[in-house]
Every structure is written in structure tokens, then in C-alpha cells.
VOGU-3710 file (C-alpha; in Angstrom, 3 decimals, decimal comma):
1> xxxxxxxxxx> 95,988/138,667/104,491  95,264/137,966/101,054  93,864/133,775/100,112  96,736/131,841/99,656  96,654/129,353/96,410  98,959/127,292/94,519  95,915/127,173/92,312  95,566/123,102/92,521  92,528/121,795/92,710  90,937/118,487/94,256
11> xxxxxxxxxx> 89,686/115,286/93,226  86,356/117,324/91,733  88,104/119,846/89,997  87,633/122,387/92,611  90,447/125,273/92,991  91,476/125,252/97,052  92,766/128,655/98,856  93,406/129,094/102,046  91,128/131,951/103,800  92,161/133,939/107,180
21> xxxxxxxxxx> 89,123/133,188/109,550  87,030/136,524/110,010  84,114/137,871/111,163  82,426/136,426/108,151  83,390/132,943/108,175  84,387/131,934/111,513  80,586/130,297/112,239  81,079/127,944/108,982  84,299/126,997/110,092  83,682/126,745/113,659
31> xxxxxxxxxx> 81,172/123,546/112,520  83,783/121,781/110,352  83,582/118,175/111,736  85,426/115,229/111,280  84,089/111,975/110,078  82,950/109,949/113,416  85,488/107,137/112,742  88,416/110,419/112,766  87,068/111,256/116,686  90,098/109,469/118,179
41> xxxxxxxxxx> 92,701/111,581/116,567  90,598/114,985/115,997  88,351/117,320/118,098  84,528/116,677/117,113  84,181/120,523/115,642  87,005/122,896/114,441  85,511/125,263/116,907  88,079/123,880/119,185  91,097/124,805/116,788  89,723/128,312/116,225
51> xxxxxxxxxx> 89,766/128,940/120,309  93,036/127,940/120,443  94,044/130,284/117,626  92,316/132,858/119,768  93,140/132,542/122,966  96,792/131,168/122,983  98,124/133,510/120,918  100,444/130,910/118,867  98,311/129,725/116,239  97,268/131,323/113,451
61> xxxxxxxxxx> 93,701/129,732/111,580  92,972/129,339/108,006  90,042/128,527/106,291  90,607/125,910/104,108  87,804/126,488/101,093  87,144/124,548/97,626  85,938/126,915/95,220  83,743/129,618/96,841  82,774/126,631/99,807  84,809/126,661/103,494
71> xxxxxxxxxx> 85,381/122,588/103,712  88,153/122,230/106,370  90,257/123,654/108,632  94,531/123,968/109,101  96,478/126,439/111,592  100,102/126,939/111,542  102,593/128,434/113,937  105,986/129,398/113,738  107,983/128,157/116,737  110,944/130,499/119,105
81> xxxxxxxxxx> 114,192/128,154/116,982  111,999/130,005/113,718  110,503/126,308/112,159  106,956/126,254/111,649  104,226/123,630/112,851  101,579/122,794/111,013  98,316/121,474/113,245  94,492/121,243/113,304  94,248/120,135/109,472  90,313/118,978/109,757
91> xxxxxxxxxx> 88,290/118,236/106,711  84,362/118,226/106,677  82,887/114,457/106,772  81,381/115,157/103,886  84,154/116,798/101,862  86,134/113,545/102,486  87,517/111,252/100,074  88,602/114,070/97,552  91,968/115,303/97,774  91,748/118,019/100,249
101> xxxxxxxxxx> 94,173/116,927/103,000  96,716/116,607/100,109  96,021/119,601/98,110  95,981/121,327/101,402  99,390/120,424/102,287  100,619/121,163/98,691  99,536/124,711/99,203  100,227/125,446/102,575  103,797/124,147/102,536  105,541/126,879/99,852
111> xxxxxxxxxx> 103,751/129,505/101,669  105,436/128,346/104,615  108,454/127,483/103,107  108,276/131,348/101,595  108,660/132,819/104,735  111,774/134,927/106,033  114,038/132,535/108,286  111,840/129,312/107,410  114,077/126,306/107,610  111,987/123,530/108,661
121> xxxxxxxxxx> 108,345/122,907/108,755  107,554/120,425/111,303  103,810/118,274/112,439  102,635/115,539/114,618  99,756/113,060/114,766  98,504/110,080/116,522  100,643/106,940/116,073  97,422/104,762/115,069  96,262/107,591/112,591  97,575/105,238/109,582
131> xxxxxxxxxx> 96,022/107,579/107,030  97,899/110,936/108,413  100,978/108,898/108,573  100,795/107,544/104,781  99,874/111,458/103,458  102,084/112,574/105,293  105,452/110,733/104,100  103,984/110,415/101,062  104,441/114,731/100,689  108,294/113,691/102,158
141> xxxxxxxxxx> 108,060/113,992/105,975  110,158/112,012/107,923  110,243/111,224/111,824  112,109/113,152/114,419  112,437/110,724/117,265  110,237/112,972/119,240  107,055/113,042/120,618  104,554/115,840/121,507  101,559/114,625/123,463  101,902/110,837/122,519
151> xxxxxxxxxx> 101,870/112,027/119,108  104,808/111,001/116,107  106,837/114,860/115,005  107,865/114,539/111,585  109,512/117,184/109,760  110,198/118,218/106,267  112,969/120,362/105,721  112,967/122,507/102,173  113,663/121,789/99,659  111,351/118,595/99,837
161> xxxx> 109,068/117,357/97,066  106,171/119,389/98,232  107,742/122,652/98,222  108,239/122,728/94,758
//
């Protein structure tokens, strides 16, 4: 699978692409880790999100990088009705504060949005996680009425602001 860029760039005028995981970065993702105040709403390592790309068979990992450097961590999935979900978006604590989570979004949502049958594209998070909710609308998501494991699912259906 070849990166995949929209060729934005962060706060710090870094380019971001999205990297399969491999056998060559898996260990610098695997150690991703939240800030400590995020530990409510995220696992403590991305390790977690890389098992469940392995062993569940559903998600797929990326490796979310800034310039030549792996600082985060997103996986998508695309579900049986053909949507896709977008889950395990973790950036390092100390890559925090400079656009990532945005610019993230901005370039994993055409790609998704690119793919044969797409029609939806479709996330959840904790209802207290104020700053997922406000990045989250702000890129045109709106709620679904459902829930997933206590969490909020809001979906964005193309063509939304951040597809284009």
C-alpha cells in the first residue's frame, strides 16, 4: 500500500502521510501514548489498536507520521452495509497541540471517501471527550442517535467539507 497524503501539513509545517504498519515500524507505533489526562477515553499505548488490527481481522492500522517521524496512530474499517469506521486515532503526548488529529482526519477522509461503494464514513467517542466532539463536528460530523459501547456515532456522509 503506497503512504497516503493530501500533502497538508501541521501546525509546524510538517507534511503528514499515512504509513501501513510493517515489520519496520510496528515497535514505534506500538509505543504511541496518549497524554495521561486522554487515559479515560484512549488505551495507554497504541499497542492495543495494532492487536486488534491483527487479531480481529476488521481493522486495518496506519501509521500516522509527520515528516519522516511515526507520531500517532488511526485504523479504519469498512463495515458489511459498505460505510467505513474510522477508530483508534491516538496522537503521541508529545506531538500534541499541533494539528495532527485534524490534519489526520483531512487526509484520511478522501481516501476513504475514494473508495468503490463508500457512502458514509462513520466514528464514535466518549460523550465527556469534549475535544473529539468539537474536531469532530468541526470537519462536519453529525450524530446518529446511536451508541456503540457508551460511546456518541457520528457520521459524515460525502460530500462533506472535509472530503473536498
Amino acid at each position: 500500500m503506497s503512504p497516503i497524503t493530501e500533502r497538508l501539513r501541521d501546525t509546524t509545517g510538517r507534511t503528514l502521510t499515512l504509513h501501513e504498519v510493517t515489520a519496520d515500524n510496528w515497535r514505534t507505533v506500538a509505543d504511541i501514548a496518549p497524554l495521561d489526562s486522554q487515559r479515560a477515553f484512549a488505551p495507554g499505548l497504541a499497542a492495543r489498536y495494532l492487536l486488534l488490527s491483527l487479531l480481529e481481522d476488521v481493522w486495518h492500522s496506519l501509521a500516522i507520521h509527520a515528516d519522516d517521524k511515526a507520531v500517532g496512530h488511526v485504523m479504519w474499517a469498512r463495515d458489511e452495509d459498505g460505510s467505513h469506521w474510522i477508530g483508534g486515532l491516538l496522537i503521541d503526548a508529545r506531538e500534541q497541540g499541533k494539528g495532527l488529529a485534524r490534519t489526520t482526519m483531512r487526509t484520511l477522509l478522501p481516501w476513504l471517501a475514494a473508495q468503490p461503494g463508500h457512502f458514509t464514513t462513520r466514528l464514535s467517542y466518549a460523550p465527556q471527550n469534549i475535544a473529539a466532539a468539537r474536531l469532530y463536528t468541526s470537519l462536519g460530523f453529525t450524530p446518529t442517535g446511536a451508541e456503540e459501547d457508551g460511546e456518541v456515532v457520528v457520521a459524515l456522509s460525502p460530500p462533506g467539507p472535509a472530503c473536498v
